[in-house]
C-alpha positions in Angstrom: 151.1 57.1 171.8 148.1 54.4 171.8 147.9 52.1 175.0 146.2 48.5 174.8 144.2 47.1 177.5 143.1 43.4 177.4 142.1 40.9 179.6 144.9 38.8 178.2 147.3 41.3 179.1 149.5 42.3 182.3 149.5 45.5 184.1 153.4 45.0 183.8 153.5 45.1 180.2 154.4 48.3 178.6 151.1 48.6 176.7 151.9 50.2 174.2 151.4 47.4 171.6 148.2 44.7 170.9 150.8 41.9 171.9 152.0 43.7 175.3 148.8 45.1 176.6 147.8 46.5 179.9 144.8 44.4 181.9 142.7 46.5 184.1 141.3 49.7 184.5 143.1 50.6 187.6 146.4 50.1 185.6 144.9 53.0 183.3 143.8 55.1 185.8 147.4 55.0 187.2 148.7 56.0 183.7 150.1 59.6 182.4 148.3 60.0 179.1 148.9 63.4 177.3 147.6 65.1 174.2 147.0 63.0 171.0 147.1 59.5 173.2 144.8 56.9 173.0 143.6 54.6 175.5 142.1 51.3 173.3 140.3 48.5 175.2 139.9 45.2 173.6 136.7 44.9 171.8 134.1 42.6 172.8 135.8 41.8 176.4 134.1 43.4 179.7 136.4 45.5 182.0 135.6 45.7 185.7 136.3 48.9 187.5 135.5 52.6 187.1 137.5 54.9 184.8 138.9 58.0 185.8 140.8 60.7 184.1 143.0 61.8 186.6 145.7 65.0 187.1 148.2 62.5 185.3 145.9 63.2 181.9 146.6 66.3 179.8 143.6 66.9 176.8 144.2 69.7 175.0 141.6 70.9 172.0 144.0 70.4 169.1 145.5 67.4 170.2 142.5 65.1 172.5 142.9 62.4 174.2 140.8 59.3 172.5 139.0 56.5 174.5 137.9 53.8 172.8 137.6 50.4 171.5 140.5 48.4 169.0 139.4 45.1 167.4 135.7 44.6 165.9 133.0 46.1 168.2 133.2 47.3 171.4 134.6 46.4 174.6 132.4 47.2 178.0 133.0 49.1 181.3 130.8 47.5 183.9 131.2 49.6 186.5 129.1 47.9 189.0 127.6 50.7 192.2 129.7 53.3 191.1 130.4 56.3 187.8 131.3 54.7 184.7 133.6 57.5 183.7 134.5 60.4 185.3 136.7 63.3 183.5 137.2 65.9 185.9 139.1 69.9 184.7 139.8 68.3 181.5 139.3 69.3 177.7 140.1 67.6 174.3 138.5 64.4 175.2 137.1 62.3 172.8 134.9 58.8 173.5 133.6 56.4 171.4 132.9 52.8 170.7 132.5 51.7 174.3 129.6 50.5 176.5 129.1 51.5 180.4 126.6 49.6 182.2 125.9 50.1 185.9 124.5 47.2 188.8 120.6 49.1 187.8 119.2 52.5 188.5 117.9 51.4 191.9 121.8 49.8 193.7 124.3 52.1 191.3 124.9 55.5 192.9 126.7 57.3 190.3 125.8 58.3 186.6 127.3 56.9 183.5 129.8 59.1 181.7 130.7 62.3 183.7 132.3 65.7 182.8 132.9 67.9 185.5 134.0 71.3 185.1 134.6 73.2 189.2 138.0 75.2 187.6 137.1 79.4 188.6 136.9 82.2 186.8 134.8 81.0 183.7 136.9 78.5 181.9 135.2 76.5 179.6 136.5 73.0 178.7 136.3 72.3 174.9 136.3 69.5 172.2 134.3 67.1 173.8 133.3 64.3 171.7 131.0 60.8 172.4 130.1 58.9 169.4 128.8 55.7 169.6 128.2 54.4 173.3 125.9 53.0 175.2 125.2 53.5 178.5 122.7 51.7 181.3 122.2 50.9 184.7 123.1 53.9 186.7 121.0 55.8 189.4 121.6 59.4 188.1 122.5 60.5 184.5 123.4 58.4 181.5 125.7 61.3 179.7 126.4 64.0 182.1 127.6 67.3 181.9 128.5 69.9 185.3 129.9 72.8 186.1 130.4 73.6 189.5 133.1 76.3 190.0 133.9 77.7 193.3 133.6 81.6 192.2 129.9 80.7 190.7 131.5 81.7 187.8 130.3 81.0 184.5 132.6 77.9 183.9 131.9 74.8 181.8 132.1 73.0 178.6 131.5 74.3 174.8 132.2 72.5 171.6 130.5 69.1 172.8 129.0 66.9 170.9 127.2 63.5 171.6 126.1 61.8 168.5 124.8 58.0 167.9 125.0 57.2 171.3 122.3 55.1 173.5 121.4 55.7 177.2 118.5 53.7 178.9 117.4 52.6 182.3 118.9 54.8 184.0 117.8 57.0 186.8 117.2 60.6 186.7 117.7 61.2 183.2 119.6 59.7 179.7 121.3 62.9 178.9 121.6 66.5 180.9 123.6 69.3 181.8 123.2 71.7 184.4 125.4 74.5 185.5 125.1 77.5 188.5 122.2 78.7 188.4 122.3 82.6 188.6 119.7 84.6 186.5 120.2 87.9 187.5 123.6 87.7 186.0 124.6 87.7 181.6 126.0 84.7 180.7 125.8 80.5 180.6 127.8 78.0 182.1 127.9 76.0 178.6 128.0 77.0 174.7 127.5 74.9 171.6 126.3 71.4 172.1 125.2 69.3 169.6 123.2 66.1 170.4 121.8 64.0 167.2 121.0 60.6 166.8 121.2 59.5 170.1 118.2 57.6 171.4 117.3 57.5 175.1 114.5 55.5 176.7 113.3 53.7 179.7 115.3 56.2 182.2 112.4 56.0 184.6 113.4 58.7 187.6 114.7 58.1 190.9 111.6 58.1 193.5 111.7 60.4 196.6 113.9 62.9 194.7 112.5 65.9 195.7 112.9 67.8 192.2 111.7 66.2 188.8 113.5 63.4 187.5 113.3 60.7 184.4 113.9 63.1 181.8 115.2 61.8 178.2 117.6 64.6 177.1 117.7 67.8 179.3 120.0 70.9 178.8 120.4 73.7 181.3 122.3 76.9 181.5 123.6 76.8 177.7 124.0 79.3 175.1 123.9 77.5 171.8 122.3 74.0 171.1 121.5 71.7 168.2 119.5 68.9 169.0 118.3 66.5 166.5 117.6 63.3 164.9 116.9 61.6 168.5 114.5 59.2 170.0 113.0 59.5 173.7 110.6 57.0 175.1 109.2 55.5 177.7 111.2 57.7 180.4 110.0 58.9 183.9 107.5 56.6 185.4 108.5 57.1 188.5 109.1 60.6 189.2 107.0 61.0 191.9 107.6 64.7 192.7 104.6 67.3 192.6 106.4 70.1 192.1 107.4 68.9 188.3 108.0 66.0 186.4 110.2 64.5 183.6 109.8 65.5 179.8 111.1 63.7 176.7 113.6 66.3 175.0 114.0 69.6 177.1 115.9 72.9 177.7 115.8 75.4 180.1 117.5 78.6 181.2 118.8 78.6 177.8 119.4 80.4 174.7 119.4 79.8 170.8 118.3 76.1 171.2 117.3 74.3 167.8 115.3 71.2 168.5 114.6 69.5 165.2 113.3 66.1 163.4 113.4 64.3 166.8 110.6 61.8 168.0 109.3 61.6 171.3 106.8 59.4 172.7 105.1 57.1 175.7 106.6 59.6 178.3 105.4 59.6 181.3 105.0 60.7 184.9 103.9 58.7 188.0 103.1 62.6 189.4 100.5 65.2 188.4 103.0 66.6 186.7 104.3 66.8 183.0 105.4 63.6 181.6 105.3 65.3 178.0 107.5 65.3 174.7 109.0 68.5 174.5 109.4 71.6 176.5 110.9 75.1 176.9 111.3 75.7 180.1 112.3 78.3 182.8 113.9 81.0 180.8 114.9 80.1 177.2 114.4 82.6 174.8 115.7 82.6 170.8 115.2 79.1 170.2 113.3 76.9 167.9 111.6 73.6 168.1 110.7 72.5 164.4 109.5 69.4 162.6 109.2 67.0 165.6 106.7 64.1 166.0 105.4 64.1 169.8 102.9 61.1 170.2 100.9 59.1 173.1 102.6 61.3 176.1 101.2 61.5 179.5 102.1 64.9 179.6 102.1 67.7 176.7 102.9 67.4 173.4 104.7 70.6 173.1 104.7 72.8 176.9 106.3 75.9 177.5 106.5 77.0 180.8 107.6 80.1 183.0 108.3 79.4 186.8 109.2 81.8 189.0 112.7 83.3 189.3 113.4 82.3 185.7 114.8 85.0 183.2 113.1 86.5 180.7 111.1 83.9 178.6 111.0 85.2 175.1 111.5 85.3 171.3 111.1 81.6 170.6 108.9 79.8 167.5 107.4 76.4 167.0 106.5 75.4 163.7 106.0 72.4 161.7 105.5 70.5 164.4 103.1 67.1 165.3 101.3 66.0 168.1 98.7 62.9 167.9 97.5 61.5 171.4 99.5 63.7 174.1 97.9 65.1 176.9 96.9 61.3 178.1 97.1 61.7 181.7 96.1 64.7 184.1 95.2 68.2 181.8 97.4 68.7 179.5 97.0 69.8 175.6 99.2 68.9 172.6 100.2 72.4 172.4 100.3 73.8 176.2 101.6 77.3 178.0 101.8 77.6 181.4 103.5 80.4 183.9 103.6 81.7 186.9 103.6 85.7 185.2 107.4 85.9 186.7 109.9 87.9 184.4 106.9 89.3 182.2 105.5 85.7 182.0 106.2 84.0 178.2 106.2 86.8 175.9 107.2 86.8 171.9 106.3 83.2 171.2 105.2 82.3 167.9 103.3 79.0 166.6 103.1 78.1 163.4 102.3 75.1 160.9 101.9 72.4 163.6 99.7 69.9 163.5 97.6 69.0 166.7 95.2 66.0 167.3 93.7 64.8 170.4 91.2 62.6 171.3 89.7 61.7 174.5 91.1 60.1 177.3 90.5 57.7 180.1 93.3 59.1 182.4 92.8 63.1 181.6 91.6 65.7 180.1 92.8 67.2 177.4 92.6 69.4 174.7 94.9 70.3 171.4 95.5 73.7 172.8 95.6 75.2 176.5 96.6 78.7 176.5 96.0 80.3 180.0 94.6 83.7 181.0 97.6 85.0 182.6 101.2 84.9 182.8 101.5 85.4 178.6 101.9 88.0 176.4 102.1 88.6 172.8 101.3 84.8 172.0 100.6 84.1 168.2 99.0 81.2 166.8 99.4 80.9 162.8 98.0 78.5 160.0 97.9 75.4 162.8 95.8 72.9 162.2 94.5 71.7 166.0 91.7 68.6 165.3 90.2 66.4 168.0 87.6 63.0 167.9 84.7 65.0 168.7 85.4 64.3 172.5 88.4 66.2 173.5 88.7 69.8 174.3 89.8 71.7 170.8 91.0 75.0 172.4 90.8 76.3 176.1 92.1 80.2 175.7 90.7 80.9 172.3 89.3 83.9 173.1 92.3 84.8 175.3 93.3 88.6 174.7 97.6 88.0 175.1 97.3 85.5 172.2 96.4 85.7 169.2 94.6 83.1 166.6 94.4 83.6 163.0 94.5 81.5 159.6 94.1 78.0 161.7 92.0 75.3 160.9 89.9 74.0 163.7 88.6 70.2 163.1 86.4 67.7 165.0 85.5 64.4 164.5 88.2 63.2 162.9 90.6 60.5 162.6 94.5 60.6 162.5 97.3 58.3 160.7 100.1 56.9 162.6 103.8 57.8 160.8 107.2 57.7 161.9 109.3 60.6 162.4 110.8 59.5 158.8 107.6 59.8 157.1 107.5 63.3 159.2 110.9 64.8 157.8 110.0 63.8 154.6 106.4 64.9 154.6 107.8 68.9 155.4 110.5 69.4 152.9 
């Protein structure tokens, strides 16, 4: 069944029809909607309210609910202080062709487009599709994913993907998930997500959080990710925590992550703290981050880090990779490795084919490599190219005995073209 909402319609219509159409939001939110309906809002109008699936809506994986726009373009949900929409113990959902905008990161107190998953005993919520909105204004996440099960289970979502959508200027972060935290335990909260050609930007971090905020796209507690094809810039200005700070395009506690042909510049961080392009972070091991363009970050280019408490970090590879111009605040390099040593420190990381140049700057000091004395093991650098103006640190940790460097090219003095993530793709086929 497909239901019609219109701001030329009546809540006392039977909606079912573009001539008898429902009005408002709160008329759908009262509705029983089961597997294989639609919910269509008329494109190009703007809908007040906040959408909510409720107990009355039944998604199931073969047959998924669709929310979306009818007509040409899309329709808006402005959903003023509060969530967007909110889709709580539901699967089989599928959203596309809407915008959500919020009254601006600093009056909203919700996030954008929520998923929350608190069912017990490990259930995870599947076929979860958002394709084409856009989301802004909202104090926490654009596109959010949680799992928050009563058991500490390891409950969630699999099967998601968000492609071609666009969150900015928002709070915390454009896109995240998070789920319980529990290392000493096997298993994630959340399996195969696939994020591509979704751009996030401008999400600038909520001051005073106490924990980092602004990130671009950040994925915790998942086994299995693809992300790629995306933009992030210009996110986390005002994180002001100094116990860490935003990054561009980021996973942690996580395992067999791709992150591929993404782009991900002008991050920053009003902190000491990060403010990079990309990062593995706090226990991910068996992933990959390959032909990315990071450029003119506050932070790293490229940062892997081990904090304490994390699971093991190991058995990831970076290769064909570029940085130009990271590092721009604080000391940072385009390629950077930090830990605490906790869980054997990051072990069985290989880097490989990237392409590293830095020059000096105003607001830091960095280098194209910073590879610290302790805390790694089993570090190998391969056929890089790291080059610098003359001025910027090439490599701190050369001579490091946990990593090894052979067949690179070290440059200086020299001078680096700007491209676009396009010209990178194509330049490593």
């Amino acid at each position: 069944m497909d239901y019609y909402v219109s701001l030329f319609g009546a809540d006392s219509n039977v909606g079912t029809s573009e001539t008898a159409p429902w009005q408002s939001i709160e008329r759908v939110n009262a509705a029983q909607v089961l597997p294989s309906d639609s919910v269509l809002f008329q494109a190009n109008q703007t809908f007040l309210g906040n959408l909510c699936l409720s107990d009355n809506w039944t998604g199931r994986v073969d047959k998924p609910i669709t929310v979306g726009s009818y007509g040409s373009g899309r329709a808006t949900i402005n959903a003023g202080n509060g969530a967007g929409f909110v889709v709580k113990n539901i699967g089989g959902v599928h959203l596309k062709a809407l915008n959500f905008v919020g009254a601006g990161a600093s009056e909203n107190v919700g996030s954008g487009i929520v998923f929350i998953n608190t069912l017990p005993r490990g259930i995870k919520l599947g076929d979860i599709q958002i394709h084409r909105v856009g989301v802004s204004g909202f104090k926490y996440s654009g596109i959010c994913f949680v799992a928050k099960p009563p058991d500490r289970s390891w409950s969630g979502f699999s099967d998601v993907k968000i492609t071609y959508a666009t969150s900015h200027d928002n709070g915390d972060a454009g896109i995240s998930c998070i789920g319980v935290w529990n290392p000493e335990r096997d298993g994630y909260a959340h399996t195969d997500f696939y994020v591509s050609n979704c751009s996030v930007y401008r999400n600038a971090g909520i001051p005073g959080k106490e924990s980092h905020s602004g990130n671009g796209i950040v994925l915790a507690q998942v086994d299995g990710a693809l992300i790629e094809r995306c933009r992030a810039y210009e996110n986390g200005s005002l994180n002001d925590y100094e116990g860490g700070g935003p990054v561009g395009i980021w996973v942690w506690d996580a395992n067999r992550v791709v992150i591929q042909f993404n782009e991900s510049h002008h991050n920053r961080t009003g902190s000491s703290k990060d403010g990079g392009g990309f990062d593995l972070d706090g226990g991910v091991r068996n992933s990959t981050v390959q032909y990315n363009y990071s450029h003119d970050n506050q932070g790293p280019g490229y940062l892997l880090a081990q904090f304490s408490d994390a699971r093991a970090f190991y058995g990831n590879v970076l290769r064909h990779n570029v940085s130009v111009n990271d590092g721009r605040k604080n000391r940072y390099g385009g390629i950077h490795l930090w830990s605490t040593g906790a869980s054997g420190g990051i072990t069985d990381t290989t880097f490989y084919a990237n392409t590293i140049f830095t020059t000096q700057s105003a607001g830091g000091n960095p280098a194209a490599v910073d590879c610290p004395s302790e805390g790694i093991r089993n570090i190998r650098f391969y056929n890089n190219r790291f080059q610098t103006d003359g001025k910027a640190v090439l490599v701190r940790g050369k001579t490091n005995p946990n990593a090894l460097f052979e067949g690179n090219t070290f440059e200086t003095d020299c001078q680096f073209s700007r491209f676009s993530i396009g010209d990178v793709a194509g330049f490593f086929r």
